[in-house]
Each structure stands twice: as C-alpha cells, then as structure tokens.
N, C-alpha and C positions, 0 to 999 in steps of 0.2 A: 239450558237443559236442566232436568232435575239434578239435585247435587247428593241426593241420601246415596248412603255407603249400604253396597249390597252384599251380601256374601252368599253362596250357597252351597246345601250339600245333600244328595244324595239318600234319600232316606225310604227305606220298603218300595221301590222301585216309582219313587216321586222325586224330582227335583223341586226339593222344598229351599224360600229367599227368605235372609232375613236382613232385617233392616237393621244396621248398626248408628244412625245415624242419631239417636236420642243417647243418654245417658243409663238405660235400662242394664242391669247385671243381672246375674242367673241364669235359668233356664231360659233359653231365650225360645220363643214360638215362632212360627213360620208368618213372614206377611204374605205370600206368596207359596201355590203349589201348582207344580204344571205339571204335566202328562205328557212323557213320552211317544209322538209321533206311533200309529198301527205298526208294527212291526219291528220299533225299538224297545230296547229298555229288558228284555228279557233274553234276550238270544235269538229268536228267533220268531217273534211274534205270536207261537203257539202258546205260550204259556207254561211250556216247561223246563223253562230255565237251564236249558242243556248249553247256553252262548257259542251260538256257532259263527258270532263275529258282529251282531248289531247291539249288544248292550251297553250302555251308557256310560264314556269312559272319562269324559271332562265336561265341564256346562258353566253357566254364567247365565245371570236374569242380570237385565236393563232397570235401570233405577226407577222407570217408573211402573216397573212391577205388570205390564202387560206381554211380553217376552221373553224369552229364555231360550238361549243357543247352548247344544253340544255337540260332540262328537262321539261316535260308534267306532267302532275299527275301518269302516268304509264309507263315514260320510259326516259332513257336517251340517248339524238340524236346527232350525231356526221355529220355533212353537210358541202357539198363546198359553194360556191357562187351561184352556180348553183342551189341551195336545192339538190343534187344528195343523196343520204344516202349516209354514209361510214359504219356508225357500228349501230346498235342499242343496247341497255342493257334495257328491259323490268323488268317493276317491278310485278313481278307474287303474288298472282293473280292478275287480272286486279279491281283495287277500283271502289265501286259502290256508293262513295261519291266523291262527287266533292267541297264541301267544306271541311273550317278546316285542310287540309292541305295540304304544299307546298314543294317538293319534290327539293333541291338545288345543286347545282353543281358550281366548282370552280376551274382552274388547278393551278396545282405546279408553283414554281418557274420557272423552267425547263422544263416546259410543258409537262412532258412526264406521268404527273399522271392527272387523272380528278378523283377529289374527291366528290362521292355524299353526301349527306345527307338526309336521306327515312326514312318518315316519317309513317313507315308502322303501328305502331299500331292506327295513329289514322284516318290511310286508311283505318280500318277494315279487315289487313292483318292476323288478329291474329298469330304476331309475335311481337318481341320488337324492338323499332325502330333501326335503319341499319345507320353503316358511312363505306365506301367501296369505295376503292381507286380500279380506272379502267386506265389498258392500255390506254393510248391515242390515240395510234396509231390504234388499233383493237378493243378496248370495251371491250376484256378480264377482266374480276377479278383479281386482284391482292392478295386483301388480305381483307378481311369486320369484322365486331366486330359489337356485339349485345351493345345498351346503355339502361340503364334503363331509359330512359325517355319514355315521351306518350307527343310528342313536334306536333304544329302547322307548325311547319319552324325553317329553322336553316339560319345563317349567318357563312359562311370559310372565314379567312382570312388567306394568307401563308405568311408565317415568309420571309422576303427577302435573307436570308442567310443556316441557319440549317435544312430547308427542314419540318421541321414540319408546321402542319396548325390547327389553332385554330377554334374551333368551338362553336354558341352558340345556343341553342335549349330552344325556346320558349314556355313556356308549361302552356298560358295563365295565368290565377289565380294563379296556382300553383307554378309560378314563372320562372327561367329562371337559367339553367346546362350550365357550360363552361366545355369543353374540349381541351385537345392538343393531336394530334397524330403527328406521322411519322410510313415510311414503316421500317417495320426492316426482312426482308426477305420475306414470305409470308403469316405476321400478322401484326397489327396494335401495336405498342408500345402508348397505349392511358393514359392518367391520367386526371384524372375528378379533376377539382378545387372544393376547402370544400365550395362553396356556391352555393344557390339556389334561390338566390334573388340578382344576378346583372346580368345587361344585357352590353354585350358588344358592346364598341362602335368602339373603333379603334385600330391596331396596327400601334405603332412608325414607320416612313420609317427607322432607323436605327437600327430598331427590338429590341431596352431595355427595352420597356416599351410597356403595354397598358392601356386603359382606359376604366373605366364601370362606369355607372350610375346603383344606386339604384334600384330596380323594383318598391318600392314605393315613387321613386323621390324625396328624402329627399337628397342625397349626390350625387357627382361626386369622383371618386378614380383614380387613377393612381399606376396602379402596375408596380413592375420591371419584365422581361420580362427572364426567362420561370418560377422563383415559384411564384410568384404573391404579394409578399410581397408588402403591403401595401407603398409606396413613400408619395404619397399627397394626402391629402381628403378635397376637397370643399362642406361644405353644403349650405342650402337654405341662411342662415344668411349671410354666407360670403359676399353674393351680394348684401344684402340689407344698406343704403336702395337707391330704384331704382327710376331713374333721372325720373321726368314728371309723375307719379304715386302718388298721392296725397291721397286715398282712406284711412281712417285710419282702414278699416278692410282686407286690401287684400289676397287674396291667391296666393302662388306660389307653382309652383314646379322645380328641375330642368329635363326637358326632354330628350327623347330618342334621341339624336341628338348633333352632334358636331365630333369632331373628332382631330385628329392632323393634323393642319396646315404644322407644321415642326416637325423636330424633338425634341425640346426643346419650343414647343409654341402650346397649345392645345384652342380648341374651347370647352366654356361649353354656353347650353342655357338656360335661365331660362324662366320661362313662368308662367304668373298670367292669374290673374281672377277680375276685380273688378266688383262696382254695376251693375245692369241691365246686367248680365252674359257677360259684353265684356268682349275679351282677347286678350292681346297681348304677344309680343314673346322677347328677348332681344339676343342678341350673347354676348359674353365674349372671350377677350384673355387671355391666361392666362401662363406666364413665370413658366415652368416648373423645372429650373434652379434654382428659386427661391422660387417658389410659390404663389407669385406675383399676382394679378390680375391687369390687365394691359389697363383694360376700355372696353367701350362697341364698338363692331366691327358690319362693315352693311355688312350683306350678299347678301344683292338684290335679296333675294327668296321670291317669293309670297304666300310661305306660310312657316311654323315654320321647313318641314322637308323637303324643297325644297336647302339644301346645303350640296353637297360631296365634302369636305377639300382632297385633294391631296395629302399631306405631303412636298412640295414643293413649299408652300407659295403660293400655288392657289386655289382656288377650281371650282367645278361645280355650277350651278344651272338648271334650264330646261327653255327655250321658250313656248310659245304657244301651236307650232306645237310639240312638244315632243324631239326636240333636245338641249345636254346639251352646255351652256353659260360658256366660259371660264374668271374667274376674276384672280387678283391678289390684293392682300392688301389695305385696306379701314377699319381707323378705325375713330369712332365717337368720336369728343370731344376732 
C-alpha cells in the first residue's frame, strides 16, 4: 500500500488532504479536496447552514489521495474527490439532537478498516454507545462491541505496528474511558483501561508508549504501550516555578494538549491564571529517556490548543484561512 502520511482538515465546507510525507515546512497546500456527499457538509443540504444534524464532524482521506471517509451525526460517508458516494453506514435511528455529541472515524494502519466511534446513547439512540470497525472498501460491518460509556466524542488513535487502536471517550463531568481494540475475526478483542479520569493525548510514532493528562489537570503521565503501566508522571509542581509569572497567588493547571514530538521527547502544557482572570499558556519539552524537563518550547499557535506534534520533530499549527502551518524545532531560552 501507499505509505505517505495524510492529514486532513476541514476547510469552507471541503475536506481538504495534505500530504506530510516530504520534508515541506509552512503553509502547507491541499494535495487533495473532496466534496461532501448531496446533502452533507452543511446541515442540511439546502445550503443554509442551519445543521440539523448532517454536517461534517470527523474525516480521513486514504493515502492514495482518491477517498475520503466521514462522519455526520447520523452516518458514516465514504467519497471520491468528486463527492460521488461510494458507501454509506447510517447510524439508525436517525438522532433528534444535534448537540453533545460527535460520532468519530479513523482508519487502520492498513486502510482497510475505518473505525467508528457512535456515540449513540447520548444521541438518544437508546442503546449503549457503539465502537465498530467497517470495511473500507464497501462500508460493511465487520465486527462492533457495545461500551459502557454515555461519551460526548471519542478520539482513535492506531497503533503504527499491531493493528490495534486506541480509543478515548469523553464523558464530560464524569470523566474520560480509554480503550484498546483489534479485529480478531468477526469481534472486537477490546480491554477497557482501570481509569476514568485520564484523558488521552497521544501515541508514541514507535508505539511504546502513550500519554495522558489528568481530567482534573493536576498531572501528565506517560504509559508503556499496550498495559499502560505507569513510566513518568509530571505534576503541576514539576514546572513551577514559571519564567515571567510573578503573581504570588497563581493558578495552573496542566492541559488538554501536547503530544509526542518524537519518540523519546514529549510536549506537556501548562496553563495559569493570574490577577484580573489573564491567562496564559506555556509548552514544555520534556526527555522521555530521562525524564528530564528540558525548558519551555514556542509553538507559534495562537491559541493554547492550536498545536498537532507529529512524532517527527514537527508539528502543525493552523493559518487564518484554516490551513495547517508546517514547523520544526523552536525552543525558548
């Protein structure tokens, strides 16, 4: 199969690809623009963006740039460039809420799985929410598993080697379920990780390890990669105390954001609060190898959750116009 690295995002109602697979920095251009299926992408196909439940909530284009799957709040769409349909997988019944929640999609390694994440009970499917791996090719079912959560949205990440893909399901207040699945015929071999309060943030590019933040932002952790044993834990202290921050009462925490850089070099962010409710935001490198914190790094995002780390010593940020900025390495101090 083709091996280039795709990314995609969302931009004036196109799912615009871009190929990360050369060494190109900057503004990076679309290889790739596909058109949302008659009746996606807007709400309702009329064209008045009023979203009464089919606008375009997650997506993914195939490395060789001729496909592109998402999902709507009621169904997941498989399209050329053309918008032509190829498959649809509808999520029955059709939800008569359009908020609270986001219905995600994400393919394998190998492209030959697209993994949903359906968020059906808190679409008022009265069922429990759904993780359901589909043909790629046709949209076919493969194999789906009931979870006990009642989640907002999930994030998949797929392991670059073993085929399995991790999953984490948001479940507001109540906290945040990780899971690992693979196909193992035509069922899910899934195992639910023993917490309910980390939300994850990234897997390693050389799949040993991943990372979670706290739900109540007190720590960063680094697990070994597939039982989750605990490697490194950064709390709020470890940062302090923080350059140009003078306030003697501040608050921090650290946030939902950061990622692995590399594979031995992670991003943690921390983020305060001082007088007259300013805030600002900080990046951290941090030696994995060691555990090391290794000083504060500039993302160039304009805002705290405006940076996707790569694993490759680069990462994203977004322009203006909604296309992502290719960096490499920048650290502070």
């Amino acid at each position: 199969m083709d091996h280039r690295r795709i990314i995609t995002r969302l931009v004036d109602g196109r799912l615009c690809a871009y190929d990360l697979t050369d060494e190109r920095h900057g503004l990076l251009a679309p290889a790739a623009v596909f058109r949302p299926a008659p009746g996606d992408g807007d709400g309702d196909g009329d064209g008045d963006g009023d979203g009464d439940g089919d606008e375009v909530v997650e997506h993914a284009a195939f490395a060789d740039l001729k496909r592109a799957v998402y999902t709507t709040l009621n169904a997941a769409v498989c399209v050329t460039a053309e918008g032509t349909e190829l498959w649809r997988s509808p999520f029955e019944p059709r939800s008569a809420s359009v908020y609270g929640h986001r219905p995600g999609c994400a393919l394998s390694m190998d492209e030959r799985v697209v993994w949903l994440y359906r968020p059906d009970a808190m679409a008022g499917r009265d069922r429990p929410d759904q993780w359901v791996a589909l043909d790629a090719a046709t949209g076919d079912v493969l194999a789906q598993a009931d979870l006990a959560t009642v989640g907002h949205g999930g994030q998949q990440l797929a392991h670059p080697s073993d085929g399995h893909v991790l999953l984490d399901v948001g479940e507001g207040q109540d906290g945040v379920v990780i899971h690992r699945a693979a196909l193992s015929g035509n069922a899910l071999d899934l195992t639910r990780y023993p917490w309910n309060d980390r939300c994850l943030l990234g897997l390693s590019p050389d799949g040993t390890r991943f990372m979670t933040v706290d739900h109540g932002q007190e720590d960063a952790a680094f697990h070994a990669y597939p039982g989750g044993e605990v490697t490194l834990r950064l709390t709020v202290d470890d940062f302090l105390p923080v350059d140009g921050i003078e306030d003697e009462t501040p608050e921090f925490s650290i946030e939902w954001t950061g990622g692995f850089l590399t594979s031995d070099t992670a991003i943690v962010t921390l983020q305060g609060e001082i007088e007259d409710d300013e805030e600002w935001f900080r990046y951290y490198l941090v030696d994995l190898r060691s555990g090391r914190i290794d000083g504060e790094f500039e993302g160039h995002g304009e805002n705290v959750y405006d940076l996707q780390p790569l694993g490759d010593g680069t990462w994203l940020t977004t322009d203006p116009g909604g296309h992502p900025v290719r960096w490499r390495g920048s650290r502070v101090g």
